[in-house]
PyMOL Python script that loads the backbone (N, CA, C, O; Angstrom):
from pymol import cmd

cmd.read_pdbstr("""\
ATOM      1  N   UNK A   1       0.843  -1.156   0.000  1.00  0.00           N
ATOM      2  CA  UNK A   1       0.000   0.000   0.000  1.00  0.00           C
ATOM      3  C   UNK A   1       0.894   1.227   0.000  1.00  0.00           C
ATOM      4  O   UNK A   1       1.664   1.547   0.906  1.00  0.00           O
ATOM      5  N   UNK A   2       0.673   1.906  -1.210  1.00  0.00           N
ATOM      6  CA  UNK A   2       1.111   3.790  -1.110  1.00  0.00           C
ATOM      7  C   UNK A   2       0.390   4.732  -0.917  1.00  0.00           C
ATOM      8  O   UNK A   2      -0.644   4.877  -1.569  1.00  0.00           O
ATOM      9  N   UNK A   3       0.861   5.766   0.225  1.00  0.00           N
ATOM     10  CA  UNK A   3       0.631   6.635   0.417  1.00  0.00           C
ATOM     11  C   UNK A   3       0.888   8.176   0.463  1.00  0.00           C
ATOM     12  O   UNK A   3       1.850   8.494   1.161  1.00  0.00           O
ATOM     13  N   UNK A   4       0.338   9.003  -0.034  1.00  0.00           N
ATOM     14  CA  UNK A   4       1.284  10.712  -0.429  1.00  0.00           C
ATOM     15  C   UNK A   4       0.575  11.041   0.846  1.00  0.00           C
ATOM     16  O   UNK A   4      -0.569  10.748   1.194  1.00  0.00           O
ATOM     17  N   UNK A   5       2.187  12.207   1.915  1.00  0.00           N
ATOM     18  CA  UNK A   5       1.212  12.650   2.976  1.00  0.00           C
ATOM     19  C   UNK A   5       2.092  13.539   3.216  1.00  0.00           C
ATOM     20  O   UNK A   5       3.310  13.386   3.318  1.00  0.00           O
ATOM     21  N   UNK A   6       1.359  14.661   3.326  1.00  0.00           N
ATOM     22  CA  UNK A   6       1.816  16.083   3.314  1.00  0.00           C
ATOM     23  C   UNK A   6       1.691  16.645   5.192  1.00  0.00           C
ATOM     24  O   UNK A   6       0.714  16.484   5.924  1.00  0.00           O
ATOM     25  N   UNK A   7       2.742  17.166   5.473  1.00  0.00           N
ATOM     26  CA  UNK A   7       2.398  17.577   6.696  1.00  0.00           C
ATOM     27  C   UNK A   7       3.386  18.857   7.752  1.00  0.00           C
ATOM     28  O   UNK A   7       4.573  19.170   7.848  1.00  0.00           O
ATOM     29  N   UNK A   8       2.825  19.045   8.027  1.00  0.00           N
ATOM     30  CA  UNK A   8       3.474  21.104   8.926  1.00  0.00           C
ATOM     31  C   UNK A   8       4.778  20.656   9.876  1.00  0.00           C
ATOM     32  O   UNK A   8       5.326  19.786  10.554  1.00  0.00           O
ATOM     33  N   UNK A   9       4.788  21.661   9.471  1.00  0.00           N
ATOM     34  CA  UNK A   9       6.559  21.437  10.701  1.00  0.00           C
ATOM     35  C   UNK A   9       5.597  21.566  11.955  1.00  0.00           C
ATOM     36  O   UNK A   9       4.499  22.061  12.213  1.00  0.00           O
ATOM     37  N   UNK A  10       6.861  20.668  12.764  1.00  0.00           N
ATOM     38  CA  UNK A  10       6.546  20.482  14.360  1.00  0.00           C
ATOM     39  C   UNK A  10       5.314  19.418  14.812  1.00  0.00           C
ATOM     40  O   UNK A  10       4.785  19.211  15.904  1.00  0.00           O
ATOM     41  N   UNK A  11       5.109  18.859  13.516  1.00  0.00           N
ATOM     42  CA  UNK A  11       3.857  17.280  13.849  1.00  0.00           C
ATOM     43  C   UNK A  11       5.193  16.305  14.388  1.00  0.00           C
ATOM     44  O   UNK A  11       6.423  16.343  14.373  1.00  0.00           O
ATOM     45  N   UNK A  12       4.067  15.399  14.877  1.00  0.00           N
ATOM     46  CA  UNK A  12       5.257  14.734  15.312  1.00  0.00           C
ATOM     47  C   UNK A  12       4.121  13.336  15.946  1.00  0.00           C
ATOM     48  O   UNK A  12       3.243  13.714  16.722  1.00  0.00           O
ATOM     49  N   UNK A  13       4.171  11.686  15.583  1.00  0.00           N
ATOM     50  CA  UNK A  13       3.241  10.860  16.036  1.00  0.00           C
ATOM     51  C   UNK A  13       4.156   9.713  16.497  1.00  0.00           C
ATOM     52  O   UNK A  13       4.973   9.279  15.684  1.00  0.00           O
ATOM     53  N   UNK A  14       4.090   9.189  17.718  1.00  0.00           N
ATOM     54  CA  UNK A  14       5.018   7.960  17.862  1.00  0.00           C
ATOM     55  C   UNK A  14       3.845   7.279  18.278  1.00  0.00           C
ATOM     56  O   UNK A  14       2.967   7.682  19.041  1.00  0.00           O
ATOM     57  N   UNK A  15       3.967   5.868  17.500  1.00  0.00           N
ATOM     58  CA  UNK A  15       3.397   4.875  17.648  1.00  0.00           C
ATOM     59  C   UNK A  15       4.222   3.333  16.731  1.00  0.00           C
ATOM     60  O   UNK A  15       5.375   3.186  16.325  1.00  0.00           O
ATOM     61  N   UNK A  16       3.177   2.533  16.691  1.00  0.00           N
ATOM     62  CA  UNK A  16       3.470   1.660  16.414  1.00  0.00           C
ATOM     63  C   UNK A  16       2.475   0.869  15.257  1.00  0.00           C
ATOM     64  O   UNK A  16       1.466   1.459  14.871  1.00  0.00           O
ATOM     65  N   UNK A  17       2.731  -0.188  14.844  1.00  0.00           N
ATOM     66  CA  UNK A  17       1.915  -1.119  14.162  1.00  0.00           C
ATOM     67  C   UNK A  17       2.302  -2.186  13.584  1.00  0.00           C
ATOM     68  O   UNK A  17       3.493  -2.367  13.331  1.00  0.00           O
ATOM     69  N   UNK A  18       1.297  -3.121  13.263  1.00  0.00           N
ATOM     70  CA  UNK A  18       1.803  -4.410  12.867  1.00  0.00           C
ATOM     71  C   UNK A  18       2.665  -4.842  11.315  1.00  0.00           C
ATOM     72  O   UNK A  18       3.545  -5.677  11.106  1.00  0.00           O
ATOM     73  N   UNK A  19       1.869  -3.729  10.262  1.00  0.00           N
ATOM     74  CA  UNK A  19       2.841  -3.967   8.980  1.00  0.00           C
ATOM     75  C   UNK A  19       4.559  -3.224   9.169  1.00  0.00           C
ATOM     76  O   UNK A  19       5.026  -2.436   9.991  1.00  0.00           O
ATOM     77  N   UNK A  20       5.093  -3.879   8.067  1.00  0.00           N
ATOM     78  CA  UNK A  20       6.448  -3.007   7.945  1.00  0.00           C
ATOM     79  C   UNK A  20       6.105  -1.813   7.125  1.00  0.00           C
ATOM     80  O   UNK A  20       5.122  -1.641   6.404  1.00  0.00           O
ATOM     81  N   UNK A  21       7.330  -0.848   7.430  1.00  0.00           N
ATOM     82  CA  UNK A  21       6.519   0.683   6.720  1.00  0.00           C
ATOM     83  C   UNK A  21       7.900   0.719   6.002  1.00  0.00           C
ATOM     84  O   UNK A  21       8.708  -0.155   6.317  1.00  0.00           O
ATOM     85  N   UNK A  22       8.169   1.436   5.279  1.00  0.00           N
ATOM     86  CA  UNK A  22       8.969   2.444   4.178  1.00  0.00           C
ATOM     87  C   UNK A  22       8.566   3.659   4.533  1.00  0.00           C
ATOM     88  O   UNK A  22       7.427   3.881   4.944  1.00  0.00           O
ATOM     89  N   UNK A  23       9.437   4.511   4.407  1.00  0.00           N
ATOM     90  CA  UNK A  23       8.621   6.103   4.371  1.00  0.00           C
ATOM     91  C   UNK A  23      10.073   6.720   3.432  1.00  0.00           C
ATOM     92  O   UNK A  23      11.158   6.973   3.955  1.00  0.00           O
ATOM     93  N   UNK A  24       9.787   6.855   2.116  1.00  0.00           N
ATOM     94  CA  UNK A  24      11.111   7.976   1.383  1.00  0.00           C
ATOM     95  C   UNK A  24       9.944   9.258   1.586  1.00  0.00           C
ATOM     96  O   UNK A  24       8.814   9.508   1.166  1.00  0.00           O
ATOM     97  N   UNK A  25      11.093   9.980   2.620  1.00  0.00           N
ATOM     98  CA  UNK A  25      11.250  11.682   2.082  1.00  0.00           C
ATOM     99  C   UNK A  25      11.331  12.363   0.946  1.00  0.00           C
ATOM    100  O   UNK A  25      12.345  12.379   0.249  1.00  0.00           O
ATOM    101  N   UNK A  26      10.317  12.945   0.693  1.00  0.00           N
ATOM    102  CA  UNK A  26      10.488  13.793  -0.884  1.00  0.00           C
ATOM    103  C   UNK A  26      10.855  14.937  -0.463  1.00  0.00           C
ATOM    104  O   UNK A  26      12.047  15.139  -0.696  1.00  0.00           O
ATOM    105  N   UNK A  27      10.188  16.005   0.208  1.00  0.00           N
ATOM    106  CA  UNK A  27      10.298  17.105   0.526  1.00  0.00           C
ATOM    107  C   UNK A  27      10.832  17.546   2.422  1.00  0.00           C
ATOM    108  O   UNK A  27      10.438  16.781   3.303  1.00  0.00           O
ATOM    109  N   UNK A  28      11.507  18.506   2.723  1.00  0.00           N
ATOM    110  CA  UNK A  28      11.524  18.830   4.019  1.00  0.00           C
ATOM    111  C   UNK A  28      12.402  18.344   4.608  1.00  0.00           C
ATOM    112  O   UNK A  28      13.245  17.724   3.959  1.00  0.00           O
ATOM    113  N   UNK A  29      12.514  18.434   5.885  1.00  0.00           N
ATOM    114  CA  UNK A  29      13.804  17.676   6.704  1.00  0.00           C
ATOM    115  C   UNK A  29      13.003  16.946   7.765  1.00  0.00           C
ATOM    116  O   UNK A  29      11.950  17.537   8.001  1.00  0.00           O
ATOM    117  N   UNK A  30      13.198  15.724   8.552  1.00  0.00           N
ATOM    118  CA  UNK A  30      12.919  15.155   9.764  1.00  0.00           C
ATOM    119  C   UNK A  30      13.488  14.643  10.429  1.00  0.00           C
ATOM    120  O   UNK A  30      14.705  14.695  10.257  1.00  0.00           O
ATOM    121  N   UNK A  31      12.909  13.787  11.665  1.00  0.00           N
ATOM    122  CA  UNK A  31      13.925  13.787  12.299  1.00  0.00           C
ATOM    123  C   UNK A  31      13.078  12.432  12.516  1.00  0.00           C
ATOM    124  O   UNK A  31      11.871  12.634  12.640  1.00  0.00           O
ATOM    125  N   UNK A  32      13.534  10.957  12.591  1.00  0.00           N
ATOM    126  CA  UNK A  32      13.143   9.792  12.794  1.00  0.00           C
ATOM    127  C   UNK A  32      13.809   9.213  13.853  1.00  0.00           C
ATOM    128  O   UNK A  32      15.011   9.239  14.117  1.00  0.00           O
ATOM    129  N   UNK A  33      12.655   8.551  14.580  1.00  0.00           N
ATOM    130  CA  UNK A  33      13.314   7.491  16.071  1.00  0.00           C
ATOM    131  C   UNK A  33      12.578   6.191  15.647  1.00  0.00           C
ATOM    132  O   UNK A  33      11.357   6.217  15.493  1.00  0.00           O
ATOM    133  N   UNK A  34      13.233   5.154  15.472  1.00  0.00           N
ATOM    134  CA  UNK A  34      12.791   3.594  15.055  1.00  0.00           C
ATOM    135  C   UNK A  34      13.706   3.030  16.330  1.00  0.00           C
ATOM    136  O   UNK A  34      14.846   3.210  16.757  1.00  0.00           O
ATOM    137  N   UNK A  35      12.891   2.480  16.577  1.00  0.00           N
ATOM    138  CA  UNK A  35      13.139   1.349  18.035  1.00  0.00           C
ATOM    139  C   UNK A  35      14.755   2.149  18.941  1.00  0.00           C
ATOM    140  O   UNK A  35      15.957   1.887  18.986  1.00  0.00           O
ATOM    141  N   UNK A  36      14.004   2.995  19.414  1.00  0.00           N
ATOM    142  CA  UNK A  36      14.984   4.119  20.367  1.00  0.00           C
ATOM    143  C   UNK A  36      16.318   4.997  19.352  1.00  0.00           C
ATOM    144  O   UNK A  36      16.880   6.001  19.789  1.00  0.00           O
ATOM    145  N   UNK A  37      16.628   4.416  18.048  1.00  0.00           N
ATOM    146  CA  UNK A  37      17.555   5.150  17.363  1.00  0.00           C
ATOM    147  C   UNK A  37      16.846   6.498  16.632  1.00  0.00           C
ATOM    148  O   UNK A  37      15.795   6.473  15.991  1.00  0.00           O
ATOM    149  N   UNK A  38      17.719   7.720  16.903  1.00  0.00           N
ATOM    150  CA  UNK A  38      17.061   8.744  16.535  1.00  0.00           C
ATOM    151  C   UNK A  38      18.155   9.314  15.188  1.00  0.00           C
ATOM    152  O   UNK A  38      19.281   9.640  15.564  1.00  0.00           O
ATOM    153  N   UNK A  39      17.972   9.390  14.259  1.00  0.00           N
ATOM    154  CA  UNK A  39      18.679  10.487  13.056  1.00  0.00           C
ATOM    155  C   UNK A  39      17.893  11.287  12.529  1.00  0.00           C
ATOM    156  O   UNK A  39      16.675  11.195  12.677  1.00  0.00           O
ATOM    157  N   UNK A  40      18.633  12.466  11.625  1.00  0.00           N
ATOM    158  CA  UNK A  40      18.069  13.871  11.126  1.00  0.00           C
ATOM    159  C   UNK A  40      18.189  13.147   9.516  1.00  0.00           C
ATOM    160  O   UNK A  40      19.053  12.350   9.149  1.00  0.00           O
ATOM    161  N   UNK A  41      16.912  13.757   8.616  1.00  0.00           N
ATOM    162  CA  UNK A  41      16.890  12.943   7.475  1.00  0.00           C
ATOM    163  C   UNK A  41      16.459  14.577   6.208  1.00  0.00           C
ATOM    164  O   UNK A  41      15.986  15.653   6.574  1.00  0.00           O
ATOM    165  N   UNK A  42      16.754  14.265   5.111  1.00  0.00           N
ATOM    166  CA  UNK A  42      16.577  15.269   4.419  1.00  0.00           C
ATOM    167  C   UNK A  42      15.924  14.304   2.874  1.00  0.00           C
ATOM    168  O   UNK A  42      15.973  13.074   2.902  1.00  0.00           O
ATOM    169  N   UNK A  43      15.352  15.040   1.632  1.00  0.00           N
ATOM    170  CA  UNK A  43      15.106  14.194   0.892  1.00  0.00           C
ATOM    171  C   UNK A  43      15.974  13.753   0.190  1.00  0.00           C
ATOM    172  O   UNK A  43      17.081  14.195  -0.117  1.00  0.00           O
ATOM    173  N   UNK A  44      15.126  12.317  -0.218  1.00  0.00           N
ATOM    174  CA  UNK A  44      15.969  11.357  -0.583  1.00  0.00           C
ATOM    175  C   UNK A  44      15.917   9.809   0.328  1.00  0.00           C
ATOM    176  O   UNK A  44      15.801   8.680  -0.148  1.00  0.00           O
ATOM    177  N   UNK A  45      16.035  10.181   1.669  1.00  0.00           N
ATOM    178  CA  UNK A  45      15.895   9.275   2.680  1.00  0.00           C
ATOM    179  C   UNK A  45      15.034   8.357   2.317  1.00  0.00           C
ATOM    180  O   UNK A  45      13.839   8.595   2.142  1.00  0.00           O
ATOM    181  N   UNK A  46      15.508   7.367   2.192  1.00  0.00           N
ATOM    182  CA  UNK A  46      14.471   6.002   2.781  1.00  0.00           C
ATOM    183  C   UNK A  46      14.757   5.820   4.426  1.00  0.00           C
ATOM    184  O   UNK A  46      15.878   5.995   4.903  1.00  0.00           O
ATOM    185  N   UNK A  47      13.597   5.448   5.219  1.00  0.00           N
ATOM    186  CA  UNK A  47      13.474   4.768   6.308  1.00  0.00           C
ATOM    187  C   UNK A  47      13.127   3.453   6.649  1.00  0.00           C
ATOM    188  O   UNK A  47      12.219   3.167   5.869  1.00  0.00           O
ATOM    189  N   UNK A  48      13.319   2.609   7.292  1.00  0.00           N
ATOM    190  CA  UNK A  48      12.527   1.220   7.156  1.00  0.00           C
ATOM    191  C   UNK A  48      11.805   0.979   8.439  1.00  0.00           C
ATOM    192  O   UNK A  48      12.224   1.658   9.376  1.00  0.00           O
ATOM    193  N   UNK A  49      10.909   0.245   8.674  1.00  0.00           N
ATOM    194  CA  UNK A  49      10.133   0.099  10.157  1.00  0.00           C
ATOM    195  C   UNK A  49       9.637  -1.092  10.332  1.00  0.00           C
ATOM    196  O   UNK A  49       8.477  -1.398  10.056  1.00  0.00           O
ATOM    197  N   UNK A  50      10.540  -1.889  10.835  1.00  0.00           N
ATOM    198  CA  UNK A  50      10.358  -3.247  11.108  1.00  0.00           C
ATOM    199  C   UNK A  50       8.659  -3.463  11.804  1.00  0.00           C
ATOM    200  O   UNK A  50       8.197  -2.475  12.376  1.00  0.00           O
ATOM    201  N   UNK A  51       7.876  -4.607  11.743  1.00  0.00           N
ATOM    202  CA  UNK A  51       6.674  -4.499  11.864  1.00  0.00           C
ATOM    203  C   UNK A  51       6.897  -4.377  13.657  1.00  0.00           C
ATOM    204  O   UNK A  51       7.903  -4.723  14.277  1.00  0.00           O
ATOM    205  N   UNK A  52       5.988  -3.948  14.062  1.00  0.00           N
ATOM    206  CA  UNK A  52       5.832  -3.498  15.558  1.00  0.00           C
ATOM    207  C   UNK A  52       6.588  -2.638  16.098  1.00  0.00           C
ATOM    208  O   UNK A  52       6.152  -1.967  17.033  1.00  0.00           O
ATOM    209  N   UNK A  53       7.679  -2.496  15.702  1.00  0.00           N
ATOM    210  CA  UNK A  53       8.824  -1.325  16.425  1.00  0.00           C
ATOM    211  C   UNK A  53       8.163   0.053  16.341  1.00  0.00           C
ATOM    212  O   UNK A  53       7.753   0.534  15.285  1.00  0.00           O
ATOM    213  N   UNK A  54       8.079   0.751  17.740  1.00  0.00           N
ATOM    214  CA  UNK A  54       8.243   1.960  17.916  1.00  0.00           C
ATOM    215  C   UNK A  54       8.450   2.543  17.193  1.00  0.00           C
ATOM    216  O   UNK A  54       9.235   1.931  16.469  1.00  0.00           O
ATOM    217  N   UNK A  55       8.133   4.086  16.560  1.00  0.00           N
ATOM    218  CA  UNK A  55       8.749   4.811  16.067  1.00  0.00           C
ATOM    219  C   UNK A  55       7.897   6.389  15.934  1.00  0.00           C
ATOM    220  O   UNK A  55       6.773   6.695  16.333  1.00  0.00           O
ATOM    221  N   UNK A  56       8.729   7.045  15.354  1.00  0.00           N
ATOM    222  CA  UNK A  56       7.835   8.861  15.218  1.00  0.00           C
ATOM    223  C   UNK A  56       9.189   9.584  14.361  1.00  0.00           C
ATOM    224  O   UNK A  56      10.412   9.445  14.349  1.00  0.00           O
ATOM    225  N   UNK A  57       8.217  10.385  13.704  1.00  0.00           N
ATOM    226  CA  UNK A  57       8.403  10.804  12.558  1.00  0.00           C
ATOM    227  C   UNK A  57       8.686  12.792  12.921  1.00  0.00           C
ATOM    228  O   UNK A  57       7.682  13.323  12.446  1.00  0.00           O
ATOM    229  N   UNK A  58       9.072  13.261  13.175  1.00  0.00           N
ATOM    230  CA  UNK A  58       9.220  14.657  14.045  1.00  0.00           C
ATOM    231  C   UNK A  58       9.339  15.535  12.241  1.00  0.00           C
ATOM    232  O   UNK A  58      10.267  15.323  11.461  1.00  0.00           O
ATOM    233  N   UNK A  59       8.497  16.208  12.042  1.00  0.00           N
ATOM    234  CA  UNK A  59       8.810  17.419  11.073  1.00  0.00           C
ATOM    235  C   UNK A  59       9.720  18.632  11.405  1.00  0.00           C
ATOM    236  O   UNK A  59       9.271  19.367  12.284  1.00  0.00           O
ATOM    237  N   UNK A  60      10.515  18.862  11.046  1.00  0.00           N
ATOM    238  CA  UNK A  60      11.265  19.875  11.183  1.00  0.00           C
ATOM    239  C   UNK A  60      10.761  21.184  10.459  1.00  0.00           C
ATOM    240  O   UNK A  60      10.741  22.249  11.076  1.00  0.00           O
ATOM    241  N   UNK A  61      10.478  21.122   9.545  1.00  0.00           N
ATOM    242  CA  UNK A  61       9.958  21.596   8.362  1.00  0.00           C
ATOM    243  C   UNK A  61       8.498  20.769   7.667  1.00  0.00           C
ATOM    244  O   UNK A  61       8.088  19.622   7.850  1.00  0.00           O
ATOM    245  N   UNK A  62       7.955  21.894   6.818  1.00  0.00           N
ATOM    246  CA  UNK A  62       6.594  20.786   6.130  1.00  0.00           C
ATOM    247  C   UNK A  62       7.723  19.748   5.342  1.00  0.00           C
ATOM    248  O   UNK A  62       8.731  19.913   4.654  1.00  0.00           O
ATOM    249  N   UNK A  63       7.005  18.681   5.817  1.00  0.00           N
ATOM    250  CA  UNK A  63       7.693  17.348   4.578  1.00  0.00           C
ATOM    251  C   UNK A  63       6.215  17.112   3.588  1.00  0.00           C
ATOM    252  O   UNK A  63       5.039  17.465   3.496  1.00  0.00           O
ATOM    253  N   UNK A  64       7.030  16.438   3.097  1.00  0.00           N
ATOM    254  CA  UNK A  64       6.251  15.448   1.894  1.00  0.00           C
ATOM    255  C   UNK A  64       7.110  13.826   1.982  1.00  0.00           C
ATOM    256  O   UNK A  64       8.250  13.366   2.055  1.00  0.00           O
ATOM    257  N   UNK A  65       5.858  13.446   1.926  1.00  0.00           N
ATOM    258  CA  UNK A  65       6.693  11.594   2.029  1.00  0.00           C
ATOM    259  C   UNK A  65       6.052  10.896   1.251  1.00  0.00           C
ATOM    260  O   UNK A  65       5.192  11.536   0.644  1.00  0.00           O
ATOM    261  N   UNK A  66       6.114   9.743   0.989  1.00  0.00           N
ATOM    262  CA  UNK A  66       5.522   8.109   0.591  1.00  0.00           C
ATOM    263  C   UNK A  66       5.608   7.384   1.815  1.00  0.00           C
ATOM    264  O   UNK A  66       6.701   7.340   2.380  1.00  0.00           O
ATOM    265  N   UNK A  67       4.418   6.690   2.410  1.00  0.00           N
ATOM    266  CA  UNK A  67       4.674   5.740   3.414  1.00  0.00           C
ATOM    267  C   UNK A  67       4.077   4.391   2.622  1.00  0.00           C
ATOM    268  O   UNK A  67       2.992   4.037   2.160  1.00  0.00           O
ATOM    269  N   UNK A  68       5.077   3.991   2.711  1.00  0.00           N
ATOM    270  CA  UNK A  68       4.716   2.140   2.024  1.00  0.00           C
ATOM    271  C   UNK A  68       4.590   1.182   2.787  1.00  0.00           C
ATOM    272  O   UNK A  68       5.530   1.023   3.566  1.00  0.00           O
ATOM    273  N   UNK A  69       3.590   0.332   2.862  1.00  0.00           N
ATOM    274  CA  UNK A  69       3.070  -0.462   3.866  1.00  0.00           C
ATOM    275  C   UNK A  69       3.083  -1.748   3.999  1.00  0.00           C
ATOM    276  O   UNK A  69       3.357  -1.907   2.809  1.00  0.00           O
ATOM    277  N   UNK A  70       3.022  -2.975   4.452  1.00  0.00           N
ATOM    278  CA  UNK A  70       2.997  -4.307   3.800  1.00  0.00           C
ATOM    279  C   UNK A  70       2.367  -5.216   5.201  1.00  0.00           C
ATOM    280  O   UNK A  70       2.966  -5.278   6.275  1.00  0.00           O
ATOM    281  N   UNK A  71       1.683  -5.560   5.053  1.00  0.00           N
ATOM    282  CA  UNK A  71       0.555  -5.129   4.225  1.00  0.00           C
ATOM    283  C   UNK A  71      -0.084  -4.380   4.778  1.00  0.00           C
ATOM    284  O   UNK A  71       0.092  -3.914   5.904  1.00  0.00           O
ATOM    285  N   UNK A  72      -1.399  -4.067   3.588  1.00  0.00           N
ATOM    286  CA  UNK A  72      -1.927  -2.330   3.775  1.00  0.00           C
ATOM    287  C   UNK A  72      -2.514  -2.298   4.990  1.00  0.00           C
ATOM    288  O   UNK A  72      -2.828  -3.369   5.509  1.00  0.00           O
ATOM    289  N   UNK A  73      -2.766  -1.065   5.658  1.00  0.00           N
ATOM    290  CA  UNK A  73      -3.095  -0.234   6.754  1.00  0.00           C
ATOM    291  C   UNK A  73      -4.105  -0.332   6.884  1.00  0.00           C
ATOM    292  O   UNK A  73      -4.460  -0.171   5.717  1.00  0.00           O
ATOM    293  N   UNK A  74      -5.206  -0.525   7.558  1.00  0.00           N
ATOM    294  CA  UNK A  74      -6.381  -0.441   7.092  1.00  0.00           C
ATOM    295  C   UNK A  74      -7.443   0.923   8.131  1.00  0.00           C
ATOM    296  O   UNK A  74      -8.522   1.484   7.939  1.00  0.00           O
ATOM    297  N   UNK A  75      -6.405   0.969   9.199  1.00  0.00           N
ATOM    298  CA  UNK A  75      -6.967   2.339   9.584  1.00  0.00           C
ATOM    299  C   UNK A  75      -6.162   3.322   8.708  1.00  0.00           C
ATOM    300  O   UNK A  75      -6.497   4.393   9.213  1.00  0.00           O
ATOM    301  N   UNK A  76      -5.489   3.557   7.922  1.00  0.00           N
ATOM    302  CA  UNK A  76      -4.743   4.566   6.997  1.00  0.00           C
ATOM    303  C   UNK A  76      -6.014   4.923   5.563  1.00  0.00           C
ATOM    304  O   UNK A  76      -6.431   5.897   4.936  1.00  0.00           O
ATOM    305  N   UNK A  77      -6.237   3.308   5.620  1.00  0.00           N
ATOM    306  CA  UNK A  77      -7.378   3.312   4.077  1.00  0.00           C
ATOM    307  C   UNK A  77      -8.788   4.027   4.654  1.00  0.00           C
ATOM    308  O   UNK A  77      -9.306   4.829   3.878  1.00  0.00           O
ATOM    309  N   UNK A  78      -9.601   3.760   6.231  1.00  0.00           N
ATOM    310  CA  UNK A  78     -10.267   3.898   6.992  1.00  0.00           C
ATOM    311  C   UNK A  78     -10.104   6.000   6.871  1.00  0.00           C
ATOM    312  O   UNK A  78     -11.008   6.791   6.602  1.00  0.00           O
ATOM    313  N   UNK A  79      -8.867   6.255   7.136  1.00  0.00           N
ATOM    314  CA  UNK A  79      -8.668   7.848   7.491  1.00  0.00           C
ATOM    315  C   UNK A  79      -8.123   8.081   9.007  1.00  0.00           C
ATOM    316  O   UNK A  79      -7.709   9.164   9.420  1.00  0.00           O
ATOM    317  N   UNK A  80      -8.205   6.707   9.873  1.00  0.00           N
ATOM    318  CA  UNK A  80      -7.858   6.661  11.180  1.00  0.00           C
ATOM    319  C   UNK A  80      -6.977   7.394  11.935  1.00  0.00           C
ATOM    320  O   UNK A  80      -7.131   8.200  12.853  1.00  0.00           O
ATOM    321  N   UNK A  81      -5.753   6.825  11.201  1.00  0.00           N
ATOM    322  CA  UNK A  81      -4.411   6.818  11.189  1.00  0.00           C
ATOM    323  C   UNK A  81      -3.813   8.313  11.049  1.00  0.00           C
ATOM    324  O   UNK A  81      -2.596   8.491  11.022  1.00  0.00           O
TER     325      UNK A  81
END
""", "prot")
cmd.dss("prot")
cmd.show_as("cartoon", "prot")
cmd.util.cbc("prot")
cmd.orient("prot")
């Protein structure tokens, strides 16, 4: 499952879930924590998110991303998420 998701500097969601995620950065800078490791990311970045691990996504700036899912989200398809 792909997703385009646009969002304001200073969002910021830590959680979790059962699929594995992808997220490439198109636009903006962030700042990612996956299972307690934290780095600063700019575009270009791929991220990976092992299924269940922790993680949050901190905007520094508005980003633009792809979050890729496996399998799909279904509170994401829902609007939940």
């Amino acid at each position: 499952m792909l997703v385009h998701v646009e969002r304001e500097a200073g969002t910021s969601q830590d959680h979790a879930h059962p699929q594995e995620q992808l997220v490439h950065l198109l636009a903006g800078r962030a700042r990612f924590t996956v299972g307690g490791e934290t780095r600063e990311a700019g575009p270009g970045t791929v991220a990976r998110i092992p299924p269940g691990v922790r993680h949050q996504m901190e905007a520094l700036t508005p980003v633009t991303y792809l979050g890729i899912y496996s399998p799909p989200r279904e509170e994401v398809i829902r609007g939940d998420a």
